[in-house]
N, C-alpha and C positions, 0 to 999 in steps of 0.2 A: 387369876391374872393370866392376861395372852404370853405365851410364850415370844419374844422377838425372833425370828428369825436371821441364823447367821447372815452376814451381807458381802455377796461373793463379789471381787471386781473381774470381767471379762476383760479382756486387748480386742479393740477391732481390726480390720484392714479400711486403709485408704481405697478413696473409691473417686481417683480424679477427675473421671468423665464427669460427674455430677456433681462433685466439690463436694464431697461428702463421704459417710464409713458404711461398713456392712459386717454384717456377721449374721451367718446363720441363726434361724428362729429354733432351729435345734438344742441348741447351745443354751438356750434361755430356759427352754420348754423342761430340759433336764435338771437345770438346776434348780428352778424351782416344784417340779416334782419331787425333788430330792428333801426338801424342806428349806432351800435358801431361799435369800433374797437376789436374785440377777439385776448388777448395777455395770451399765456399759463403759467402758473408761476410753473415752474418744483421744486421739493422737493430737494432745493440744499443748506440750510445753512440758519439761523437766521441770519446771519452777511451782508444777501442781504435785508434783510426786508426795512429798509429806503431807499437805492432804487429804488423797486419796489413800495413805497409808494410815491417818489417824479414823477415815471413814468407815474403814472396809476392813472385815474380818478375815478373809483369802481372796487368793491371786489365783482367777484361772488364764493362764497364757495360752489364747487360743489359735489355730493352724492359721495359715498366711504364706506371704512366698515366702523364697530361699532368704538366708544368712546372709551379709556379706562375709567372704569367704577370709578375707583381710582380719576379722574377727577372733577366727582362727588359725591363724597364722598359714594360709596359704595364698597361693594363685589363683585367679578366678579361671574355673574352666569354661570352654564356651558352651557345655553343656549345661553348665549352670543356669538357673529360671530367672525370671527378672527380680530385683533387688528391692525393698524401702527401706533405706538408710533411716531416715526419720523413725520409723518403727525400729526399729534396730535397736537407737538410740536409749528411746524412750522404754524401752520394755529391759533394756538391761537395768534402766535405771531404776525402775519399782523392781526388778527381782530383786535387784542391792536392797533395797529398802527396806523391804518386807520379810528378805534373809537373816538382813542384820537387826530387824526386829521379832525374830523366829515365828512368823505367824506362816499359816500352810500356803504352800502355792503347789497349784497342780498342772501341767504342761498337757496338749493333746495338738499330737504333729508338731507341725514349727514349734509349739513351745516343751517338747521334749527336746527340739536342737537347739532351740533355743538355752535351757536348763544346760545342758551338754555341754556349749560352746562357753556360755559365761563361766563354767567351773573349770575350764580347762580342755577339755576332751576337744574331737576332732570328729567332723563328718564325711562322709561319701558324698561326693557333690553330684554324683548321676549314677544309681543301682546299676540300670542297665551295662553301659559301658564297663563299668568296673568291675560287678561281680556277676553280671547276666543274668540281673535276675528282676521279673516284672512287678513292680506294687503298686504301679498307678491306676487309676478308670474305679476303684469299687472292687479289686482282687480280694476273694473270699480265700483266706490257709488258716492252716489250725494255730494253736498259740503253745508253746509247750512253757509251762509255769513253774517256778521255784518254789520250792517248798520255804517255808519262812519268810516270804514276800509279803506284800502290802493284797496282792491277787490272791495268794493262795488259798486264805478263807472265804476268797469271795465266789471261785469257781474250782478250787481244786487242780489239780497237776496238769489237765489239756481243756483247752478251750477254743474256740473257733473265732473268727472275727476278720475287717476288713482291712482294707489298705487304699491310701490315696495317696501318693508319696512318690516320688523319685529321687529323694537322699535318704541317708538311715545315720546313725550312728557307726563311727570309726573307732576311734578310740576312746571308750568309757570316761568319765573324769572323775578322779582322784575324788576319793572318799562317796562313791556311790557303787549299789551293786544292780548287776543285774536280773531282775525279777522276769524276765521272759522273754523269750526267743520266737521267729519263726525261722527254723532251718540257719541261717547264717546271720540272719537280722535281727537284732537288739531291738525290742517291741515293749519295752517297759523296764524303766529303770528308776531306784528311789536312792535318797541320799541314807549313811547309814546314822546320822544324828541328829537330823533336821528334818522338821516336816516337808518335806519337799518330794515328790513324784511325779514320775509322765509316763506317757504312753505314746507309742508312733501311730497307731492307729486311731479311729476317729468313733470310740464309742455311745458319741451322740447322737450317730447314725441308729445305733443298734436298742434304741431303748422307748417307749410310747408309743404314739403315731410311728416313729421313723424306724422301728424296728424290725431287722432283717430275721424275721420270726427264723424262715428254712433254715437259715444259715447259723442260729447257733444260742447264744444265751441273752437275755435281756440285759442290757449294760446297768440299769436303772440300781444294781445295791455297788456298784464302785463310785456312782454321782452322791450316792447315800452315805459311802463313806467319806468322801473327802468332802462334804456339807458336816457331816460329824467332827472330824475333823477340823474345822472352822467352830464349829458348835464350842468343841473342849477349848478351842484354847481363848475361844470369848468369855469364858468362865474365868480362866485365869486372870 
């Protein structure tokens, strides 16, 4: 008998020039590499949330623009990038859902601030200005890993990898730890009782076709893990 396939839900981004969403083929290509099923969950309504939560096995929250900053309890700065409230909305409201239904979700870019901001914590609204330091364009730094992380069986204590990003993590949020660093920046953080993880950088890049061989490891067994992940708890 075929095994089913766990069934991953993606977040797209709005794409108003052409009344319509987008999201890297990246994104897809990995997860279903990985052993999943990639099911896109278009920005159509809070009133589909429970259904997509009785559809779907994990949440992948995938990268997009900034936060509203109001989110997290600050001022918007004008360095800040452009905003979609609609998305905002909607994507707090399946993390609730799927939180409170403890099934895995995995954050990658905005949806590690994403994860961040709904639990409490606080972000950098601009690296540069704040702490001078560059991670947007594809900046290739090393990763320094926790030992007893969700990472560390996956590559061990230093690993290389990219960056697309001009916010990062400010203040952690209550009851998650930090799984890796680059230099000053929170690069991977998981919750410590719930399936729940993310990453600031964008290892979708880094893994198949889109894989930055020179620059460092194949992302392809963390999409394996967190497809596993979705696997076990479809069992239950």
């Amino acid at each position: 008998m075929k095994t089913m396939r766990p069934r991953i839900g993606m977040t797209v981004t709005q794409f108003p020039e052409y009344d319509g969403f987008k999201l890297r083929r990246d994104y897809v290509r990995a997860i279903e590499m990985a052993g999943g099923l990639p099911l896109l969950i278009p920005v159509c309504g809070e009133e589909l949330i429970e259904d997509y939560l009785d559809s779907i096995d994990g949440l992948l929250l995938t990268g997009g623009p900034d936060i509203e900053p109001a989110r997290y309890h600050q001022e918007t700065d004008p360095l800040c990038g452009p905003l979609d409230l609609e998305r905002d909305a909607e994507e707090w409201a399946l993390l609730d859902a799927f939180v409170k239904a403890g099934k895995p979700v995995f954050g990658i870019c905005r949806g590690l601030q994403v994860i961040n901001t709904f639990f409490g914590g606080t972000l950098y609204q601009d690296l540069p200005s704040r702490l001078g330091v560059q991670h947007s364009g594809g900046v290739v730094h090393p990763l320094a890993i926790e030992e007893g992380s969700f990472l560390f069986p996956l590559y061990g204590r230093e690993s290389v990898s990219n960056s697309y990003h001009h916010q990062s993590i400010d203040r952690v949020a209550e009851g998650f730890a930090v799984a890796a660093r680059s230099g000053e920046i929170v690069e991977a953080i998981e919750h410590r009782s719930m399936p729940v993880a993310a990453v600031q950088y964008h290892p979708e890049r880094m893994t198949g076709r889109e894989r930055f061989a020179e620059h460092g490891p194949d992302t392809a067994p963390l999409f394996a893990w967190f497809v596993q992940q979705c696997m076990d708890g479809k069992r239950r």
